[in-house]
N, C-alpha and C positions, 0 to 999 in steps of 0.2 A: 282720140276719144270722141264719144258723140255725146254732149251735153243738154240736157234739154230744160226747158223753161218755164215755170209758170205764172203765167205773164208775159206781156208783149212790149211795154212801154220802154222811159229811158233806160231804166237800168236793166233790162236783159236786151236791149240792141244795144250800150255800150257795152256788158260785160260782152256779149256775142259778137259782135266786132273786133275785139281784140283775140277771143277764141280763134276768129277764123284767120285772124292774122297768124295766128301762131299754127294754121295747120289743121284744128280741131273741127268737127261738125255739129252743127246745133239745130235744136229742134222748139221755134217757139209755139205756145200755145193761149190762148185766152179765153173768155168765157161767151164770146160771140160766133168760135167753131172756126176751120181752119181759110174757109174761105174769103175770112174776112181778112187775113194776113197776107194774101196776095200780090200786092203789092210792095208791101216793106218786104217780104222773103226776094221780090224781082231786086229790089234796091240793096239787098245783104249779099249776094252773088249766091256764086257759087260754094255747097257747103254749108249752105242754112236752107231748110224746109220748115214747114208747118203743121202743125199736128195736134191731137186731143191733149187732154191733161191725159189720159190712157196710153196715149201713145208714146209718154214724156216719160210714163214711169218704166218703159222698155230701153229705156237712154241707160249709159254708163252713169251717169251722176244729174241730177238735178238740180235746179238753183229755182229757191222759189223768191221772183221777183216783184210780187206786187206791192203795193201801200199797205203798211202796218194793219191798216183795219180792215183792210180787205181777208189778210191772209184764210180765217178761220172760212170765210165761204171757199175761197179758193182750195181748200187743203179737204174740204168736206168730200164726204167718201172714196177716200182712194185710199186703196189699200196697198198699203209700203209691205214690203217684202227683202227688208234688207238692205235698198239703194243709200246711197250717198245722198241728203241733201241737205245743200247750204242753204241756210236762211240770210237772206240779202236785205233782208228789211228792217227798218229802224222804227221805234215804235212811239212813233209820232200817233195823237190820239186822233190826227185827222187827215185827210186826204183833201187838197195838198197840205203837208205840215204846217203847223204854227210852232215861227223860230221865234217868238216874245217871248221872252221870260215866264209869262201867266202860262202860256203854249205849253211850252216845255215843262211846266212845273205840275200842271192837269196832265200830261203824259206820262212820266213818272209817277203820278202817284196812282194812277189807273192801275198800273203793274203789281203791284201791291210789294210783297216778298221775295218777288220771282222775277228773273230775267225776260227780256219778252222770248230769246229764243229759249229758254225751257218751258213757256206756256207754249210755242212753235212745237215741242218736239213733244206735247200732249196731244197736242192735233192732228199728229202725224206720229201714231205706234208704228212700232213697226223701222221706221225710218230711223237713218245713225245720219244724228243731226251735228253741224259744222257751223257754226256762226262765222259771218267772214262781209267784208265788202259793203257791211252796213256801217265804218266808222268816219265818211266820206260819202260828201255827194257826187251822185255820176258824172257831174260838170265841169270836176277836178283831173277829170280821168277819159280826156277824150282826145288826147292826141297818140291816134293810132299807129306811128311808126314807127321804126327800130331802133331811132334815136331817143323816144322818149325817157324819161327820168321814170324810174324803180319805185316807183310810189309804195309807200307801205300799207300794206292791208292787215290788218289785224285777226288772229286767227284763236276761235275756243270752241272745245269740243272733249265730251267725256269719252270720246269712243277715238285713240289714238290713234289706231290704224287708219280709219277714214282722214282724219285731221292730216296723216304723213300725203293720203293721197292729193290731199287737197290744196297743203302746202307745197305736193311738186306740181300742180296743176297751175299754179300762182306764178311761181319760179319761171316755169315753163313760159306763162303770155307776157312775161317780161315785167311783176310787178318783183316785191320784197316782200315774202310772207311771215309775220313774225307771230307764235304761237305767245297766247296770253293764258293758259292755261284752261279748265273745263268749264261747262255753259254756264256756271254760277260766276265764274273767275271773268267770265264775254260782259257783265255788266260795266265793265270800265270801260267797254268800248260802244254803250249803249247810248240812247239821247239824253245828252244833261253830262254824262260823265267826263272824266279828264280827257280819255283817249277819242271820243268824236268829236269830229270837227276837226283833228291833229291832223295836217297834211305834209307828213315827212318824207324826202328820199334819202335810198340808201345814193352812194357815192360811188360813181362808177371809178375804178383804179386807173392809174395812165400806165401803159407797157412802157 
């Protein structure tokens, strides 16, 4: 598959890191234009290019990777037609997060009644949105080999067919995808709640 990204930073070179270990091609993008990724695509090898946020919505699936506050510019005028994308952001009310208590408690209450990924999937008509990979910091999730530990990602989404693709898309780069039910049900795995911050693996069997 070829995945593409919006946004350039940790969390879509760790997600896309592991994409390319498992085979997959990705395509990041940011708001600086693609020359400015020239470097980090030399350093991602082979299997990762750079491209518009236009060019990302011609990808198999999308992962939009920026900082909570950023998403709404980021997501502004692009017109979904159907694609796949997971919302990878956790909805910390600042950029970089504040993990103090006060932090987290202005974060939450920002959101009002709404999950941050169902306010994600008003900003994005169009799009069959996947909440996933926001219940864990990237930092958790950077040993790229084929030994690593099954990390679980937590998976919600009203639209079930995308959710099957996404949980074999998971499976696939070697994490444990475990479905938490539809994007109102993703708030337990949002900032504050029981399931972020949870860093569990599943347990590989002895033959």
């Amino acid at each position: 598959m070829k995945i593409g990204f919006i946004g350039a930073g940790n969390t879509a070179t760790t997600i896309g890191r592991h994409l390319l270990h498992a085979a997959h091609n990705i395509v990041l993008s940011n708001s600086r234009g693609p020359q400015s990724l020239s470097g980090l695509i030399e350093e991602l090898g082979e299997g990762a290019e750079a491209g518009t946020k236009e060019d990302v919505l011609n990808c198999d699936l999308v992962v939009l990777a920026t900082h909570w506050s950023q998403a709404r510019r980021a997501l502004e005028g692009l017109a979904w037609r159907g694609q796949i994308l997971i919302d990878g952001t956790n909805a910390h009310e600042k950029a970089p997060p504040d993990f103090t208590p006060e932090g987290i408690a202005r974060s939450i209450a920002a959101l009002g009644d709404k999950t941050s990924t169902e306010i994600v999937a008003e900003l994005a008509p169009g799009a069959r949105i996947v909440k996933a990979f926001s219940n864990i910091p990237m930092d958790w999730i950077q040993d790229f080999s084929k030994e690593k530990p099954r990390t679980t990602i937590f998976v919600a989404s009203d639209d079930l067919e995308a959710k099957d693709v996404v949980i074999s898309l998971l499976n696939d780069m070697g994490f444990a995808a475990v479905y938490t039910g539809d994007l109102a049900a993703g708030k337990s795995h949002q900032v504050g709640a029981p399931l972020s911050g949870l860093d569990l693996h599943m347990v590989r069997r002895m033959r």
